[in-house]
C-alpha positions, 0 to 999 in steps of 0.5 A, a space after each residue: 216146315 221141312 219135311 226132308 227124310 233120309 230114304 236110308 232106314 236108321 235100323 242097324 242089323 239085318 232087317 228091312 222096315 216096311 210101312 204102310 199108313 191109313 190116314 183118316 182125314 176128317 171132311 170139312 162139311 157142315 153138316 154129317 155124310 148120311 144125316 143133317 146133324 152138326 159136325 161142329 167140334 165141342 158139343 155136349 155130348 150126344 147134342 149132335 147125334 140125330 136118329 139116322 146117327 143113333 142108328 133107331 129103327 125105319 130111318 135111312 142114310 142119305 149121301 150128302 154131295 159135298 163128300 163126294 166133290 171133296 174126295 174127287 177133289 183129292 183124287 184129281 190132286 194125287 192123279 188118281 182115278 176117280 171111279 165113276 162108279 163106287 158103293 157103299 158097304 156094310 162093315 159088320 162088327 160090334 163095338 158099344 159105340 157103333 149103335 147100328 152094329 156096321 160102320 158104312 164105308 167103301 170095300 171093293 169098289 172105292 171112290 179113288 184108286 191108285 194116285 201117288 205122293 212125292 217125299 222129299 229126302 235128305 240128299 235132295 232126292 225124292 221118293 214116290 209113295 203109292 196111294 192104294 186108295 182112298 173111299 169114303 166112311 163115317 166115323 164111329 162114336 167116342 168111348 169115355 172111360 176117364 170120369 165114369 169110376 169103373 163105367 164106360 160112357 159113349 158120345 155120339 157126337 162123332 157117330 157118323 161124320 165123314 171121312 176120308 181114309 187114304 190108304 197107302 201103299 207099303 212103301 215107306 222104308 223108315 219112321 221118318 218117310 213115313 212122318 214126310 209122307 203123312 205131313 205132305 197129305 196133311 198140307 195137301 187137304 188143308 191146300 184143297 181146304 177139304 180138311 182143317 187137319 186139326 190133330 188135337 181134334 181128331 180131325 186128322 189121325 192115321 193107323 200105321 202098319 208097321 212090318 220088318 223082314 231079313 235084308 233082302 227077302 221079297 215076302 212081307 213080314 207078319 204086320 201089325 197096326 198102330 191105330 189112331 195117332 194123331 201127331 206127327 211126332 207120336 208116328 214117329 215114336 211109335 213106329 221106332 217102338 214098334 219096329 225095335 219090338 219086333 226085331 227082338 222078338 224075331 232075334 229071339 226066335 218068336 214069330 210076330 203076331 199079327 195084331 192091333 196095338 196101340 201107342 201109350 205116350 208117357 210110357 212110349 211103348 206099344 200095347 196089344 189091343 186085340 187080333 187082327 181081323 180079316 176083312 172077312 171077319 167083317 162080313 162086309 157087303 153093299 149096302 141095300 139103304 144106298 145106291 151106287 155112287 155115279 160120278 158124270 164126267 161133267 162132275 168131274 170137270 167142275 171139280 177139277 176147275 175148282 183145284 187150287 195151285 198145289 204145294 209142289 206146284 207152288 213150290 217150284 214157282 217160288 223157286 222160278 218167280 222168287 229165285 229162292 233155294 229149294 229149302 226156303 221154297 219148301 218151308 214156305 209152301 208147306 201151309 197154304 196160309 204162310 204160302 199166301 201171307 208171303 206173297 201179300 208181303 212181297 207185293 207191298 214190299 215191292 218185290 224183295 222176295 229174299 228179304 220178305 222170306 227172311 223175315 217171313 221164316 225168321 222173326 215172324 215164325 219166332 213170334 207166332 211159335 212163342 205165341 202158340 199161335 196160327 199165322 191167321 192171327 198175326 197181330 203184324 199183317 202182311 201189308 205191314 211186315 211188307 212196309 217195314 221191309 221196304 223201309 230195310 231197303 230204302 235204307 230208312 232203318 237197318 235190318 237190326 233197328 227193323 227188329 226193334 220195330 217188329 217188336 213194336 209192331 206186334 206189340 199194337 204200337 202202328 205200323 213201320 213208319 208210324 213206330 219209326 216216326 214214334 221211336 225217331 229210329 230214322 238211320 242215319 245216312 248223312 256221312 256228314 254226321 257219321 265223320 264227326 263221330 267216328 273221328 272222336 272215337 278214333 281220338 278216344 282210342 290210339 292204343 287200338 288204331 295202332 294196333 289195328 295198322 299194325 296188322 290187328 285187322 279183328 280190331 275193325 269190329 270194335 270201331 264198328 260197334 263203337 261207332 254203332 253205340 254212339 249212333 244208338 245203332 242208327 247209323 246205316 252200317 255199309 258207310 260206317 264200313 266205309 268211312 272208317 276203312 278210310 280213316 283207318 288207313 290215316 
């Protein structure tokens, strides 16, 4: 997956962009932050939802731990702070699928502060993008409006689910940094499994905040906020949209309202949702049911020794240990899965990296891809794409029969050399056997072995493939080069 960006905006004219997003990454618990009910996805509706979720008189949250250690865990994986003190408040507002009336989240006193991400950009530079912070909230419910004929119904299976909203700062400069960004977060969380990062569930969405301003100008823009997109494609569509609307508008002497909007993708526009409030107009404050989080350091030092080797940092080693480019480096850590399954395949392929990542990047993305599916169901283990290309190195078979035994292999039919053995793909490495039957093509063929000595050296392609068709595409291709270059010469 390559997340490299142009850190030059496309826009033409006089305007600068300015971005800022909200990730909301849904934490990987079991069980809810204030309440024991099921986050498992799929649920009928409201079959998960238990009194402290449907907000009933006289219950009380209680905080689950495994939020907090998730989010220390990104804390300490972005080289925030962790405060060792933060609180929980009440965001006062009325919506019909928020049954208390507040949402519980963090205002003033975060869990994490500050931290950074490093983009990477086209030229082959870099970008910081500040983290502003990142606190703790639950989710809200869902509201229905599909099957109701003029009603709207609410599920509260998602009412108080944990999340993790990561708010950055407005660093970003065009759609594309902003998509880099939110791709690298998206495979930081899925590194610290602390989120799956499954968009199609909701489990991970940002809001964008999306300004322009005259080239030059040190103040901010009048923003607006893209709420609840969830896919990396759609950010990118949104925020152009967003971004071409509010330069016409300013062209057109109008000041831009400050307001939330929403992106509608089979008309790919952005639509007015409401006015944009104010924190104020939240009314936040502590919450009286939740005592403060404090986070011993001792805590901390258990959190940070459960931190998993990180992309950037598994990236350069790939770079280091495997000698392979930036590039290859790049796609194969971007998924903490496919980063995994490539070094299994180089171990049982006895170390040829390059060939492993080829193959790794190539035929076996292509099939997955085709498949829809994740690398976690691949029919071809590791172990037996890494026996297969021991085969390509030892010379048993060559890299275009090794194709036909992937296939093979994915189809169900064994492993590298049971399909080999089956299909009698040996090469042919017996120059013994090759001389005879380049010597009958050569016969066959006079009008182009002249040709050829006479300086038509493109010819030498035709012999190779002839040779190639004669052999069933078993003949190991570096001798056919040789033994025919020989011949050729008379």
């Amino acid at each position: 997956m390559n997340t490299s960006v142009s850190s030059v905006p496309p826009w033409q004219g006089n305007w600068e962009v300015v971005i800022g997003l909200e990730i909301h990454a849904q934490l990987a618990t079991k069980s809810k932050i204030f309440s024991g009910a099921s986050t498992a996805y799929g649920a009928a509706p409201n079959t998960q939802a238990c009194a402290v979720d449907l907000g009933l008189p006289g219950v009380l949250p209680v905080l689950n731990k495994e939020v907090v250690r998730m989010a220390a865990k990104f804390g300490l994986a972005i080289g925030a702070r962790v405060a060792p003190r933060s609180v929980f408040a009440r965001k006062n507002y009325f919506y019909p699928d928020l049954p208390k009336g507040y949402q519980i989240s963090q205002f003033e006193l975060p869990i994490v502060e500050g931290g950074h991400i490093d983009i990477d950009l086209e030229d082959g530079g870099s970008k910081r993008i500040n983290v502003t912070r990142a606190h703790l909230e639950e989710d809200a419910g869902k509201s229905l409006h599909e099957d109701f004929h003029g009603m709207t119904g609410i599920d509260l299976n998602r009412a108080g689910t944990p999340l993790l909203e990561i708010v950055s700062e407005p660093d970003m400069r065009s759609a594309k940094e902003a998509v880099a960004y939110m791709r690298k977060i998206h495979s930081l969380v899925r590194y610290l499994e602390i989120c799956d990062g499954n968009m199609q569930e909701g489990s991970f969405r940002c809001d964008a905040n999306v300004s322009v301003r005259p080239m030059g100008q040190e103040e901010l823009g009048t923003r607006t906020e893209l709420k609840n997109i969830n896919s990396f494609r759609f950010v990118e569509k949104a925020i152009n949209f967003e971004i071409e609307r509010q330069i016409d508008v300013l062209e057109s002497g109008v000041k831009i309202v400050q307001e939330t909007r929403l992106y509608d993708a089979d008309k790919d526009i952005t639509r007015a949702m409401r006015s944009k409030e104010e924190a104020n107009d939240y009314r936040y404050f502590p919450d009286p049911d939740l005592l403060p989080v404090v986070i011993e350091p001792a805590f901390l030092d258990t959190v940070k020794a459960t931190l998993p080797e990180l992309p950037d940092e598994k990236r350069q080693r790939f770079v280091d240990e495997f000698e392979l480019g930036a590039y290859d480096a790049g796609v194969l850590t971007a998924s903490r899965e496919i980063a995994e399954y490539f070094e299994a395949v180089v171990v049982a392929a006895d170390g040829a990296a390059k060939l492993s990542a080829n193959w790794v990047m190539g035929e076996l993305t292509g099939a997955l891809n085709k498949g829809g599916q994740d690398i976690a169901d691949s029919p071809v283990s590791a172990g037996m794409l890494g026996g297969m290309i021991l085969r390509i190195s030892d010379n048993t078979i060559s890299g275009k029969i090794a194709k036909e035994v992937f296939e093979a292999m994915w189809a169900g039919e064994g492993d590298a050399d049971t399909v080999i053995e089956a299909k009698g793909l040996k090469q042919i490495t017996d120059a013994g056997a090759i001389e005879p039957i380049i010597d009958e093509i050569i016969a066959a063929n006079p009008g182009q072995v002249e040709q050829y000595r006479g300086g038509k050296d493109k010819l030498f392609g035709f012999f190779v493939g002839q040779v190639m068709k004669a052999t069933r595409g078993k003949a190991n291709p570096q001798q056919v080069n040789e033994l025919l270059k020989a011949k050729l010469k008379g």
